[in-house]
C-alpha positions as CSV (number, residue, x, y, z in Angstrom):
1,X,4.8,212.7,12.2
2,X,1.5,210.7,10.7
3,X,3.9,208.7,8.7
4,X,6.3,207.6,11.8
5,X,2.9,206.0,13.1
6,X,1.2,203.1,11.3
7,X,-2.5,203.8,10.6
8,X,-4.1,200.5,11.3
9,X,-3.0,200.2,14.8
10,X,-4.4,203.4,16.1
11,X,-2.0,203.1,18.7
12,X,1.2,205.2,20.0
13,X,3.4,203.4,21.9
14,X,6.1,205.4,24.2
15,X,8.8,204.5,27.3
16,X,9.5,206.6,30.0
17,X,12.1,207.1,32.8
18,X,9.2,205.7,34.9
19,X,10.0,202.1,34.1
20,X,7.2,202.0,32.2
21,X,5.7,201.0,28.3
22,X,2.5,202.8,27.5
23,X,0.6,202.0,24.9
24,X,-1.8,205.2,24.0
25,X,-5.4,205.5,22.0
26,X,-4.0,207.7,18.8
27,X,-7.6,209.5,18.4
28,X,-7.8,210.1,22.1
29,X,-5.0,210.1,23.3
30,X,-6.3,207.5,26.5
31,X,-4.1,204.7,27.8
32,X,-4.7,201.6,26.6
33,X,-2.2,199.3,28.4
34,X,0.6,199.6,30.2
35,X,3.9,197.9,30.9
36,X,6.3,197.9,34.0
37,X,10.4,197.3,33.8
38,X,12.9,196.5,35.7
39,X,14.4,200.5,34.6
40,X,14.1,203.7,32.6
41,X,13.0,203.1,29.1
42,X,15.1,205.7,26.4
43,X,14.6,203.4,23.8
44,X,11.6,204.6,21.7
45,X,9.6,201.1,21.1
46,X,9.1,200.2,17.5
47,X,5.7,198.6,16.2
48,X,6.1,195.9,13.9
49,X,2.6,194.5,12.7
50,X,0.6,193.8,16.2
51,X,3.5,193.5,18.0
52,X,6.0,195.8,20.0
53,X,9.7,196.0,20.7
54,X,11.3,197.8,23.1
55,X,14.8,198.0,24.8
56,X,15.5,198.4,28.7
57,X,17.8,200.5,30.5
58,X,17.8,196.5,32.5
59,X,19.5,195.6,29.0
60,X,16.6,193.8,27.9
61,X,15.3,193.6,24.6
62,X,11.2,193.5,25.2
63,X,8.7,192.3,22.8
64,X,5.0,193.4,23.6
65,X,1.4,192.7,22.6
66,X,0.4,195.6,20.7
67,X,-3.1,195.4,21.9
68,X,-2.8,194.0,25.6
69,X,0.6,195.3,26.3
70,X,1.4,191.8,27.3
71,X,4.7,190.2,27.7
72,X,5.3,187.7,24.4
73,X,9.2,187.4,24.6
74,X,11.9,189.2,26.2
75,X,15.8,188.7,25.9
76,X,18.5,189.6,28.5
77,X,21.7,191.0,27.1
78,X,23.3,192.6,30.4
79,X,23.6,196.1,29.3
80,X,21.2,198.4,29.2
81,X,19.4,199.9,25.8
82,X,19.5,203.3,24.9
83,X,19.6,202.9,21.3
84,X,16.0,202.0,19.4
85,X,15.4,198.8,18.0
86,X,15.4,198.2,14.4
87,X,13.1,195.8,12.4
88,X,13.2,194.3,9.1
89,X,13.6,190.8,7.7
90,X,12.1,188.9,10.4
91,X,15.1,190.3,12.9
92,X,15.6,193.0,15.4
93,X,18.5,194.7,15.5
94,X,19.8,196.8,17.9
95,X,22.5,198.3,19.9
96,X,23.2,198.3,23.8
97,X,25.4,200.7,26.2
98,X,28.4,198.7,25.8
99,X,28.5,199.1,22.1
100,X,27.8,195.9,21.1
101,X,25.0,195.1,18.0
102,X,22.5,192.4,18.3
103,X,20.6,191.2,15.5
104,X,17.5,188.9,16.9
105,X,15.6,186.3,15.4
């Protein structure tokens, strides 16, 4: 598990059916931030240096302050997001509930 979460953040970052984007303390376990959407999150958020992406069950593609939990971009694809994002070479890539792949950026 230790390995799944990067060490310098010394956050945790999880969705719920709630609507909501949590960002936790890893030591304590304490909310730091959180973040409403428009639906249930399944999508498990991925950190990518001090900033956060998630996908929506709204079928939107979120991209959060890691720190404030803050809103920096979001993109609206129409169906929702169930898979988990994928980043690497400056691009996001994933998948939404009607099959189709997006690679972002």
């Amino acid at each position: 598990m230790a390995g799944l979460i990067p060490k310098t953040s010394g956050s945790v970052v999880i969705g719920g059916r709630d609507k909501m984007v949590r960002g936790l303390d890893l030591a304590t376990g304490k909310l730091r931030w959180s973040f409403a959407t428009r639906a249930r999150v399944d999508s498990s958020p991925a950190i990518a240096g001090d900033r956060v992406v998630v996908g929506g069950g709204d079928g939107r593609v979120y991209v959060l302050d890691l720190a404030s939990g803050k809103k920096i971009w979001e993109f609206e694809a129409g169906a929702g997001f169930t898979a988990s994002p994928a980043i690497a070479g400056g691009r996001i890539v994933i998948g939404d509930a009607d099959g189709r792949v997006y690679a972002i950026g």
